[in-house]
N, C-alpha and C positions, 0 to 999 in steps of 0.2 A: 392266400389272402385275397380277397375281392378289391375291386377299384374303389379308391377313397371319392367320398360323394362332396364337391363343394357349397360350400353354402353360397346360393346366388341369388342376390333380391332385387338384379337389374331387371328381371322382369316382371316383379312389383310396382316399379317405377318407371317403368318403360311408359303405358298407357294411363299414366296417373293423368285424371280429369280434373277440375273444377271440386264436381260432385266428390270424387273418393277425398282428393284434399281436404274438403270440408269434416269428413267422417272422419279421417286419420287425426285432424285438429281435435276433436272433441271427444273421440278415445282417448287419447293424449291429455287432454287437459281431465276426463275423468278420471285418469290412472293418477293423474300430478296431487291434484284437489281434492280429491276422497278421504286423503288424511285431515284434510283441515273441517271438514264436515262436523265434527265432533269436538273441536277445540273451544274457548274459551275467545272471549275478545284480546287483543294485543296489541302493544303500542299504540299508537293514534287512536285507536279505537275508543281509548278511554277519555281523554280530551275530546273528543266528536261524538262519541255517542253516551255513556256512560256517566260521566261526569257532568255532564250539558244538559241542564233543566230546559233550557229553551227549544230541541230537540223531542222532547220528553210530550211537546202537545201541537197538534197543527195550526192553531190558535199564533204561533210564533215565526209562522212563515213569511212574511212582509221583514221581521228583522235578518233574516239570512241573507237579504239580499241588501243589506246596509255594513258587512262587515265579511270578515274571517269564518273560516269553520271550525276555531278556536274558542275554545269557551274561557273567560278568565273573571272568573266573580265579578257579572254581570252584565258582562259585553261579549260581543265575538271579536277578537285577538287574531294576531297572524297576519303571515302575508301570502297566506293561500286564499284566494277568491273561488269560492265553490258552491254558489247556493243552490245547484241545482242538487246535488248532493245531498245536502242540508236538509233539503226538503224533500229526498225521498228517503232518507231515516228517517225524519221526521213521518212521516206515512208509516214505514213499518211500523217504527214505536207505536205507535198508537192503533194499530193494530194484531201485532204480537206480543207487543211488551218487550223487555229486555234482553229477548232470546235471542243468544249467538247465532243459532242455527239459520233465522230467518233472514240475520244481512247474509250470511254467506250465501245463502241460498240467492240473494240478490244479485250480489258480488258475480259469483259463478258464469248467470250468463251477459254478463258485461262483460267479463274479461275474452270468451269467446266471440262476442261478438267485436270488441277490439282486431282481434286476431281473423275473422273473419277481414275486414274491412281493409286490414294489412294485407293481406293475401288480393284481394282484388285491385288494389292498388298498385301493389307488386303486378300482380299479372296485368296491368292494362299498359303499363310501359316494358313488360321484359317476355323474354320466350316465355312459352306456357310450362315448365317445367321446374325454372328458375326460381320463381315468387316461393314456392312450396319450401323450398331448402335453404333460404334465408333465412338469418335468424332475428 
């Protein structure tokens, strides 16, 4: 029998950059988010976006920032203050109409860019290696 070959990925991570961190982020969240490309709206979705006539036209943007992103027959409700939110569903909608597809597709690079900004943040106080493998 031949020599058993170990799996070794310290040297994947050995030279890991800024740049590759960023790549591995966004392979990563496209392997995670791929599924949800094709889903339906979900929870909260339907209180803020769905359900929310005031959302529904850009005409309504002055009241998102007088309340919740809570619709509750005829006001905005809650204790989530979010107008900036508000008002870019309110953009989409009125520009896609009520297709899932297009918040996700919103959604998407917000969430990496979240993740981007962790990472830099991380890395301006800790070794350069560290920020990457935080969770």
């Amino acid at each position: 029998m031949g020599k058993e070959r170990k799996l070794n990925l310290g040297g994947f991570f050995e030279n890991i950059t800024t740049k590759r961190a960023i790549w591995i982020i966004i392979v990563i969240g496209l392997i995670v988010y791929f599924n949800t490309l094709f889903n339906g709206f979900i929870g909260d979705d339907f209180d803020q976006i769905v359900n929310n006539p005031l959302v529904h036209s850009t005409g309504n943007i002055p009241q998102f920032f007088k309340g919740s992103s809570f619709y509750a027959g005829g006001s905005l409700l809650g204790i989530y203050y979010k107008p900036l939110l508000s008002t870019f569903y309110s953009l989409i909608y009125t520009i896609f109409g009520g297709v899932p597809l297009s918040f996700i597709c919103f959604k998407f690079p917000c969430i990496l860019q979240m993740q981007f900004l962790y990472l830099f943040f991380l890395n301006y106080f800790f070794q350069e290696k560290l920020p990457f493998f935080c969770p």
